[in-house]
KOLNU-362674 format. One line per field, with one value per residue (C-alpha): x, y, z; residue number from 1; chain; residue in three letters. Coordinates in nm, 3 decimals, decimal comma. Layout:
<pts>
east = X  ...
north = Y  ...
up = Z  ...
vovex = NUM  ...
sefi = A  ...
vovo = ALA  ...
</pts>
This chain:
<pts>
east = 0,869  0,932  0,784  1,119  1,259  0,940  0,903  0,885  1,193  1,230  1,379  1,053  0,840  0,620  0,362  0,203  0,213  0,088  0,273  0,054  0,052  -0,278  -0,350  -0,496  -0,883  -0,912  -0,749  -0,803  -0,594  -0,588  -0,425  -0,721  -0,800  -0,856  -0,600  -0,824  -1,154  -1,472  -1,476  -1,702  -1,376  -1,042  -0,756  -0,476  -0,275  0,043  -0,109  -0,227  -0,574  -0,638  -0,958  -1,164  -1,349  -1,006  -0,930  -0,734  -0,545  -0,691  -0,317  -0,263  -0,069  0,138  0,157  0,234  0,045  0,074  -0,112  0,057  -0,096  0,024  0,231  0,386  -0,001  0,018  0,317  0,112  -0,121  0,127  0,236  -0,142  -0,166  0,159  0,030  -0,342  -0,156  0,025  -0,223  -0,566  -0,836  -0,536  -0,587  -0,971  -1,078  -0,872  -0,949  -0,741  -0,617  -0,406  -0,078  0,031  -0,192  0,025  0,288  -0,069  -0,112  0,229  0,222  0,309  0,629  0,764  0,499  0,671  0,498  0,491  0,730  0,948  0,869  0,940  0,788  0,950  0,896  1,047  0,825  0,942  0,871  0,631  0,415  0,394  0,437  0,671  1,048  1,284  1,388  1,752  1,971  2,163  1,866  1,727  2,072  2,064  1,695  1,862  1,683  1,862  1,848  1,805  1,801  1,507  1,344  1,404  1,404  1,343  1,423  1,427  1,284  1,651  1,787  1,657  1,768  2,100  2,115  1,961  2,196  2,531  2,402  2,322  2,476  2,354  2,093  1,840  1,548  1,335  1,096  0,995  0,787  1,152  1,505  1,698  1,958  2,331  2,393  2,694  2,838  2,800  3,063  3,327  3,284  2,904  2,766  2,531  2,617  2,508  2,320  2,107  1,962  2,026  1,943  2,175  2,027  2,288  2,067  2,205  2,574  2,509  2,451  2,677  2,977  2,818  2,836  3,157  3,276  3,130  3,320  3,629  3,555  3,481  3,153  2,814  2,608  2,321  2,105  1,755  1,577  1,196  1,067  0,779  0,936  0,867  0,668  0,334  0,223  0,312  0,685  0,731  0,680  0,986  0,920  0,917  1,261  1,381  1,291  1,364  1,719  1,850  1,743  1,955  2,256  2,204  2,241  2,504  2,707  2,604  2,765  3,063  3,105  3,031  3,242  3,549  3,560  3,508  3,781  4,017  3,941  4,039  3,656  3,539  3,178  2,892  2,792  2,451  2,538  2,520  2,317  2,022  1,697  1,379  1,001  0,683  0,520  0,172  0,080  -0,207  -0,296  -0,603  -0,880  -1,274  -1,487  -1,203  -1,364  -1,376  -1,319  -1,535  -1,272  -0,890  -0,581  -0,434  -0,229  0,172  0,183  0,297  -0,019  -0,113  0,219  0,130  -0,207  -0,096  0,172  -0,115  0,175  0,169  0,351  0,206  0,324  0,494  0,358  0,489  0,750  0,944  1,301  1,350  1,719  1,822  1,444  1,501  1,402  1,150  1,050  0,734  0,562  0,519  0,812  0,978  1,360  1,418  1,525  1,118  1,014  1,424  1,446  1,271  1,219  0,989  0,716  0,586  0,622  0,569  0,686  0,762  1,080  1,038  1,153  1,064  1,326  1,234  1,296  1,670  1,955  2,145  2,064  2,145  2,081  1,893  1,773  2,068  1,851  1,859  1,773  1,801  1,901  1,975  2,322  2,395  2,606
north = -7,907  -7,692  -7,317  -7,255  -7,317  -7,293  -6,956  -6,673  -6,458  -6,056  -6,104  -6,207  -6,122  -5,778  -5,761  -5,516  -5,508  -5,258  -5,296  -5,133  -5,092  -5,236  -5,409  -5,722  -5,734  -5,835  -5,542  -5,250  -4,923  -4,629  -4,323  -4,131  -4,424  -4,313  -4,484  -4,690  -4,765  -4,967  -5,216  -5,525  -5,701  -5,729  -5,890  -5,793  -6,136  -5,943  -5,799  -5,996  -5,883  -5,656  -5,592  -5,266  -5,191  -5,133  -4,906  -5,150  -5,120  -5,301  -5,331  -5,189  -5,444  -5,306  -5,534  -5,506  -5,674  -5,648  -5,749  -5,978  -5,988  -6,048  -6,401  -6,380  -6,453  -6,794  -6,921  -6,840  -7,050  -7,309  -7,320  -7,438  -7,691  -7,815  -7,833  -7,982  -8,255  -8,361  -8,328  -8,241  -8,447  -8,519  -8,388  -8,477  -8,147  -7,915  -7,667  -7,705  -7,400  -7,289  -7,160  -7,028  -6,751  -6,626  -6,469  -6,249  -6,081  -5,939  -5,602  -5,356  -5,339  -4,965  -4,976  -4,776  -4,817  -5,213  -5,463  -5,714  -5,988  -6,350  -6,565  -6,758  -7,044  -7,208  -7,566  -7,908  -8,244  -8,316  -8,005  -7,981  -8,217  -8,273  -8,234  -8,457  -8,725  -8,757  -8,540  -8,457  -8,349  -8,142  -7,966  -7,841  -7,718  -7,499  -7,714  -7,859  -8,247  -8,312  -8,666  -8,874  -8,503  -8,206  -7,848  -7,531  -7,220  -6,946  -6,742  -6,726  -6,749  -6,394  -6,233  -6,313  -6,188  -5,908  -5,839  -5,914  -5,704  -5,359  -5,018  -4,776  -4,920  -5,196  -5,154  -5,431  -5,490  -5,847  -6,019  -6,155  -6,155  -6,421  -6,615  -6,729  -6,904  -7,048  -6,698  -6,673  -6,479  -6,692  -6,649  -6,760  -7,028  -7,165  -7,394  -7,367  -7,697  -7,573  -7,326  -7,426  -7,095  -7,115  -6,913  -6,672  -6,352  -6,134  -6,230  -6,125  -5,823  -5,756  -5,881  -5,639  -5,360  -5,419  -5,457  -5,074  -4,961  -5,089  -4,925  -4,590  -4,624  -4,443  -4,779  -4,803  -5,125  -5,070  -5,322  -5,269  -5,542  -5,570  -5,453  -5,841  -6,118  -6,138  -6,369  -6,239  -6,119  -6,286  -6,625  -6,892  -6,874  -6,492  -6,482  -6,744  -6,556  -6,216  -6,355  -6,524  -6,180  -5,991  -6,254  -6,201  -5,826  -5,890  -6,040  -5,796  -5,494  -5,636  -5,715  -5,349  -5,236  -5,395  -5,303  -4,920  -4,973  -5,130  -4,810  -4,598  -4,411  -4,202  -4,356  -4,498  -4,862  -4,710  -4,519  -4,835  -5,058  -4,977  -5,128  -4,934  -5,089  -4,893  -4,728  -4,558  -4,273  -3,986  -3,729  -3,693  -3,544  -3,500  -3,760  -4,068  -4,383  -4,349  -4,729  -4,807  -5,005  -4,948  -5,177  -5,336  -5,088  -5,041  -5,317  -5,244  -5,214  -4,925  -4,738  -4,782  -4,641  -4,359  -4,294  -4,387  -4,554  -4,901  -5,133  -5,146  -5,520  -5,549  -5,839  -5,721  -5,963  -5,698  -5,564  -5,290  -5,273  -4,916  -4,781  -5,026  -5,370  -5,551  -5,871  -5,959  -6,232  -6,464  -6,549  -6,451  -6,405  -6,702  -7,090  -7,189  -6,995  -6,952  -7,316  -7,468  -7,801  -7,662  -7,357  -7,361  -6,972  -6,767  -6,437  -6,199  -6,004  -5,702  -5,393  -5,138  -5,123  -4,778  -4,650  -4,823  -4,575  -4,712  -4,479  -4,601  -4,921  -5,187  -5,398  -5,659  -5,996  -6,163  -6,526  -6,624  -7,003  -7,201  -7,288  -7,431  -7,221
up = 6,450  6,800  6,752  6,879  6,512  6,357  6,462  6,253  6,249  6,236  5,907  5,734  5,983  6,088  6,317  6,567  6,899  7,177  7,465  7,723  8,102  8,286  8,651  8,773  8,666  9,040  9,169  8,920  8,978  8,802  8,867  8,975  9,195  9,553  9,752  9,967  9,827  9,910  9,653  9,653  9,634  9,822  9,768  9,993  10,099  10,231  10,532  10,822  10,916  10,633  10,521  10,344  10,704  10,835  10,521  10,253  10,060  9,756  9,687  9,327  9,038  8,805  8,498  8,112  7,794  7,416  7,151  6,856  6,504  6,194  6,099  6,480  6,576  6,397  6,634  6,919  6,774  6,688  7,078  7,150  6,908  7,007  7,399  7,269  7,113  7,380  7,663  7,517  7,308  6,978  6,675  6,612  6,803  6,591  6,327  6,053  5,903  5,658  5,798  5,466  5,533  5,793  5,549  5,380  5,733  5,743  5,734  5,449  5,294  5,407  5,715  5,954  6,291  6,197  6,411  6,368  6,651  6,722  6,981  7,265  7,507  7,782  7,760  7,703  7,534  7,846  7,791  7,381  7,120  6,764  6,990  6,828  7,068  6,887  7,116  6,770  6,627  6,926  6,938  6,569  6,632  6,898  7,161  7,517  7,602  7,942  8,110  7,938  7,805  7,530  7,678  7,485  7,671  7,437  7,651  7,838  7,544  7,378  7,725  7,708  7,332  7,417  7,687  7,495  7,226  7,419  7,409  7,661  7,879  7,973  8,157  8,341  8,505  8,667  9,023  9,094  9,028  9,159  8,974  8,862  9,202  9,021  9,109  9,453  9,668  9,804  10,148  10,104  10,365  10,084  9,808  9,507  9,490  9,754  9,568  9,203  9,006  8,773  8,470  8,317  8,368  8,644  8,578  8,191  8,325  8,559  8,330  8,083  8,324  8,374  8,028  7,972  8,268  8,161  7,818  7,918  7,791  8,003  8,022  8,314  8,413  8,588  8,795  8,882  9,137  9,419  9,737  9,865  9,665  9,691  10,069  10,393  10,407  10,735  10,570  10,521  10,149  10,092  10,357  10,114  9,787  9,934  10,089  9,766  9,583  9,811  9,759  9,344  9,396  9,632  9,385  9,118  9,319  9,397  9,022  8,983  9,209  9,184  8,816  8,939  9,180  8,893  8,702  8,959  8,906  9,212  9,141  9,308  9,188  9,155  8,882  8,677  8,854  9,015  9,197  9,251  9,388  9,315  9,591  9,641  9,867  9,862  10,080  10,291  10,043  10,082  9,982  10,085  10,201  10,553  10,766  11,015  11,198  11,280  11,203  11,538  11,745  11,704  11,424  11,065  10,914  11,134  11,065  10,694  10,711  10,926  10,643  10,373  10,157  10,058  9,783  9,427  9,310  9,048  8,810  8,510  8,290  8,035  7,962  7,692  7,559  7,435  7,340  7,076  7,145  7,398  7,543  7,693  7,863  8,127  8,261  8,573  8,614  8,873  8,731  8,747  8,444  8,257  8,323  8,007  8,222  8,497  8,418  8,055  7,986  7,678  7,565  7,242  7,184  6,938  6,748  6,487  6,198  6,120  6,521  6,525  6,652  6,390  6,047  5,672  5,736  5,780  6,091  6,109  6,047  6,428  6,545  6,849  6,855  7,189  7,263  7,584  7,812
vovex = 1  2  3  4  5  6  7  8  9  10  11  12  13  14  15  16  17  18  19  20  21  22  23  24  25  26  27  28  29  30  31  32  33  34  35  36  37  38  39  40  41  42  43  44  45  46  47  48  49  50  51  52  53  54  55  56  57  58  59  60  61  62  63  64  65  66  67  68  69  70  71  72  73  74  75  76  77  78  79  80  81  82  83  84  85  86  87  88  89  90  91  92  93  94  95  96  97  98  99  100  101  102  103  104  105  106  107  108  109  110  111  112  113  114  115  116  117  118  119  120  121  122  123  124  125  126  127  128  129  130  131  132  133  134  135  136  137  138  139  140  141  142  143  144  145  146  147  148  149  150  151  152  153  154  155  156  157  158  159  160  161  162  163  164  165  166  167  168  169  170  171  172  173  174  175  176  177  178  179  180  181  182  183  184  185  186  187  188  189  190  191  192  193  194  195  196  197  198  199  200  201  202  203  204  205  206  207  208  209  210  211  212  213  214  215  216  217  218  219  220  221  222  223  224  225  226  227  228  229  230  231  232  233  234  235  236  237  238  239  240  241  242  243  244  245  246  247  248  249  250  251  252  253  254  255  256  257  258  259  260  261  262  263  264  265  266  267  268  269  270  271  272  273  274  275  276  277  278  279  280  281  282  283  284  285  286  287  288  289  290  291  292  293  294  295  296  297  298  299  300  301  302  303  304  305  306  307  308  309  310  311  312  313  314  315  316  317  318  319  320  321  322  323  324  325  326  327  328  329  330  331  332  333  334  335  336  337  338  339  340  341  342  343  344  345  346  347  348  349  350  351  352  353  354  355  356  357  358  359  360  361  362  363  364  365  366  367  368  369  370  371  372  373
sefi = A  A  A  A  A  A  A  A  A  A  A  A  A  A  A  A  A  A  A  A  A  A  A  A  A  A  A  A  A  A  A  A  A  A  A  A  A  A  A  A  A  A  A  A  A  A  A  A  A  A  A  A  A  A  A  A  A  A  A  A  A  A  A  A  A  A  A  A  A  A  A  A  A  A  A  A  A  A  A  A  A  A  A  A  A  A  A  A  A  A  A  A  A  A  A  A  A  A  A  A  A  A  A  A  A  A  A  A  A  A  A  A  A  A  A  A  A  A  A  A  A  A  A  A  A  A  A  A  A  A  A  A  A  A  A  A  A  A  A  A  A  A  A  A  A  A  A  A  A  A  A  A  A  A  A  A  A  A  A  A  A  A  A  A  A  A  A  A  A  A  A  A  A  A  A  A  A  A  A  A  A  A  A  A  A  A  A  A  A  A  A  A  A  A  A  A  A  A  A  A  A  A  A  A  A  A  A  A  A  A  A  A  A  A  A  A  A  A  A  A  A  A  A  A  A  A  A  A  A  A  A  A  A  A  A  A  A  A  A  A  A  A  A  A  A  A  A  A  A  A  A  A  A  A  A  A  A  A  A  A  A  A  A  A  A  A  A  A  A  A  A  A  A  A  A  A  A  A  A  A  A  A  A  A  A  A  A  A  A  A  A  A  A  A  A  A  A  A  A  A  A  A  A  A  A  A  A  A  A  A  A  A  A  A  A  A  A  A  A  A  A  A  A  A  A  A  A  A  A  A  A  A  A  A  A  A  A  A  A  A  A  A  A  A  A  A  A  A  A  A  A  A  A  A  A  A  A  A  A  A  A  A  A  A  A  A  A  A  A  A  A  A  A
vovo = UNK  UNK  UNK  UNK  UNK  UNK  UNK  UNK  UNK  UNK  UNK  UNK  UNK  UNK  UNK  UNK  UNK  UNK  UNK  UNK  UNK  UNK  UNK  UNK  UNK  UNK  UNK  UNK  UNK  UNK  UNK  UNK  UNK  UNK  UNK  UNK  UNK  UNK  UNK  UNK  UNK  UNK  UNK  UNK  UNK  UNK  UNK  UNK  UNK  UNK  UNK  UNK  UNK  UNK  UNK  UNK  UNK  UNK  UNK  UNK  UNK  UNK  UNK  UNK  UNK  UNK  UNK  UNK  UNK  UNK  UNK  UNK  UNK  UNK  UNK  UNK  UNK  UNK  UNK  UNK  UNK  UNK  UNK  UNK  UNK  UNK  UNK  UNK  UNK  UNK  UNK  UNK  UNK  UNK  UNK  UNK  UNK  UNK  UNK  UNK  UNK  UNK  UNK  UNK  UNK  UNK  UNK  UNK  UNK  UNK  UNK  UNK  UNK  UNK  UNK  UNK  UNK  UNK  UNK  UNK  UNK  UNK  UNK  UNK  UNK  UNK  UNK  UNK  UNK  UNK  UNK  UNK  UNK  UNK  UNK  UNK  UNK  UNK  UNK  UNK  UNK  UNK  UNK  UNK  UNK  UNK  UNK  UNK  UNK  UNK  UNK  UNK  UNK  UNK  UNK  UNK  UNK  UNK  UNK  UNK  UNK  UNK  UNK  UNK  UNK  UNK  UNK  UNK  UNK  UNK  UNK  UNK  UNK  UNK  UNK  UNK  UNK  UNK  UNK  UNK  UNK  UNK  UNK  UNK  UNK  UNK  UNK  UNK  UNK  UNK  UNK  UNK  UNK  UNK  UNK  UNK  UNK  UNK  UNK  UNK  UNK  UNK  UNK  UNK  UNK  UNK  UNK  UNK  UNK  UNK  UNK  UNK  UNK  UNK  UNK  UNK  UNK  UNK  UNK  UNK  UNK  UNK  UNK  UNK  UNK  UNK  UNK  UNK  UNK  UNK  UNK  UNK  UNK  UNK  UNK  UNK  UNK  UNK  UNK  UNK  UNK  UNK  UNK  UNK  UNK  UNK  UNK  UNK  UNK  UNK  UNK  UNK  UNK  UNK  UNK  UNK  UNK  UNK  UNK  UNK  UNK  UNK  UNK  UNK  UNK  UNK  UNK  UNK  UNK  UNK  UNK  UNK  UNK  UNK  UNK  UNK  UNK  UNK  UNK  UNK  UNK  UNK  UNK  UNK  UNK  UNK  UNK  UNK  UNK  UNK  UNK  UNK  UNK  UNK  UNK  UNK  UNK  UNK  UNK  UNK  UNK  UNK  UNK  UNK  UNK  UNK  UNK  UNK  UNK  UNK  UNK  UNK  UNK  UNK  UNK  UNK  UNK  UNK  UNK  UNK  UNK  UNK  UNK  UNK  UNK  UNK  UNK  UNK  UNK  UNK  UNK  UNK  UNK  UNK  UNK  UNK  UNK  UNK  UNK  UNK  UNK  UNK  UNK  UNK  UNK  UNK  UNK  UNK  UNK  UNK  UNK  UNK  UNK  UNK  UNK  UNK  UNK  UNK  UNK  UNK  UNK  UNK  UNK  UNK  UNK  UNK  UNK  UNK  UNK  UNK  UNK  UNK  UNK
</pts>
């Protein structure tokens, strides 16, 4: 049966996780870190002619883990099987194991630093193995049918939830955000079959934003990306990516602000929507790694060593909902890894009952079952 169902729920399950920040073994960072260094090894792909003689950057990651024990571990486990079955060696090079030990790891009842957490996918019938093939079937697990293939894309799925469910703010960060092409301005030159992004994401939350304005309710979204993806921002992919990013913010403000203007609110679209990249920049101190060469003259990468400031990436795949709730994982907010269909992705959404705004009361039992849009 898919994880997806399988999976264990917040309502019987508790687990710990340690969400934690940490960068790319390949290109470690650390705030003490000087900002260019002499590393044995460099990795800097967004800079044409870069290299540690002409003094970096080793360009810093920013990324986000956690750690999942507990019964949530066992679905994890349960998502390899599932893939060894389908494309590994069968079932002969398996350890069995008992998966009614997974409800003994739980933590203790009245635990109050444990978590409630649930694990998601976006994978399909290609990629893992036991997806119904009945499209009636599929649909009561929660699960999509596509043309001659079953689709889970939970992933999306707790998003969205998470997103119709919020009070005061979300925060996320993600490598992109590009999506809901189905809501592109009128006066767009690009249809929407061109691009085909049509995950409900950034139009969740701009109809959200919206909703709290017309409400009179404070409510604030903010949106953490790399300044351009990782390659060489000249390239026709990263004007692609970075172009169709621009067009999903596009429409996102004028959502925004035609709802302020409805209001009649003297207010800046900002105030409830806002995009920020990571930057890093250090003064001149003794004992820097001095280069033995220089960039080329009157190019970018001069400028940007002359200003010592240079894009941290951001890798990281997370959104936290009101201090309460948070997902994390693999997947990117573009169609490739929302899809279900295309990337196989895997994440974890979570939350502490005893840290809930809400006092007197329990943590409202939540599963997040697929329905098509």
């Amino acid at each position: 049966m898919p994880l997806y169902i399988r999976g264990t729920s917040p309502s019987t399950s508790t687990a710990r996780t340690t969400p934690a920040t940490s960068s790319s073994p390949s290109r470690p960072t650390t705030p003490s870190a000087p900002h260019s260094s002499a590393a044995p090894t460099f990795h800097q792909p967004n800079i044409p002619s870069a290299s540690i003689s002409k003094g970096g950057p080793r360009e810093p990651w920013h990324d986000i883990h956690c750690r999942v024990e507990g019964p949530a571990a066992w679905d994890v486990l349960e998502n390899f099987e599932q893939r060894w079955k389908k494309q590994g060696k069968g079932d002969n090079m398996l350890v069995a194991l008992n998966k009614a030990w997974a409800e003994r790891e739980a933590a203790p009842h009245g635990d109050a630093e444990s978590w409630n957490v649930q694990v998601f996918r976006s994978i399909d019938d290609g990629e893992a193995a036991g997806f119904p093939n009945a499209p009636r079937e599929a649909a009561a697990l929660g699960l999509v049918s596509g043309k001659d293939h079953v689709i889970e894309r939970s992933i999306h799925d707790a998003y969205i939830h998470a997103i119709r469910r919020v009070r005061d703010f979300i925060y996320i960060e993600n490598q992109y955000f590009l999506g809901s092409s189905y809501a592109r301005l009128q006066n767009d030159d690009v249809m929407v079959e061109d691009i085909n992004t049509l995950h409900l994401i950034p139009k969740e939350l701009s109809l959200k934003i919206v909703s709290k304005i017309q409400a009179d309710e404070r409510f604030a979204v903010y949106v953490v990306v790399p300044l351009w993806p990782e390659g060489v921002p000249e390239s026709g992919s990263m004007q692609a990516i970075l172009d169709w990013q621009r067009r999903t913010m596009e429409m996102m403000y004028t959502d925004v602000t035609l709802a302020i203007r409805a209001k009649g609110l003297q207010a800046d679209p900002r105030d409830y929507l806002t995009f920020f990249y990571f930057g890093n920049g250090k003064a001149p101190s003794p004992g820097d790694y001095v280069p033995t060469e220089h960039p080329d003259p009157n190019t970018d990468y001069e400028r940007a060593q002359q200003a010592r400031r240079f894009m941290i990436y951001v890798h990281a795949k997370t959104m936290i909902v009101d201090d309460e709730y948070i997902i994390v994982g693999s997947a990117n907010i573009n169609q490739r890894s929302m899809d279900g269909g295309r990337n196989t992705e895997i994440a974890m959404g979570a939350y502490q009952p005893g840290y809930l705004a809400t006092r007197n009361q329990q943590a409202k039992q939540q599963r997040h079952v697929a329905r098509a849009p």
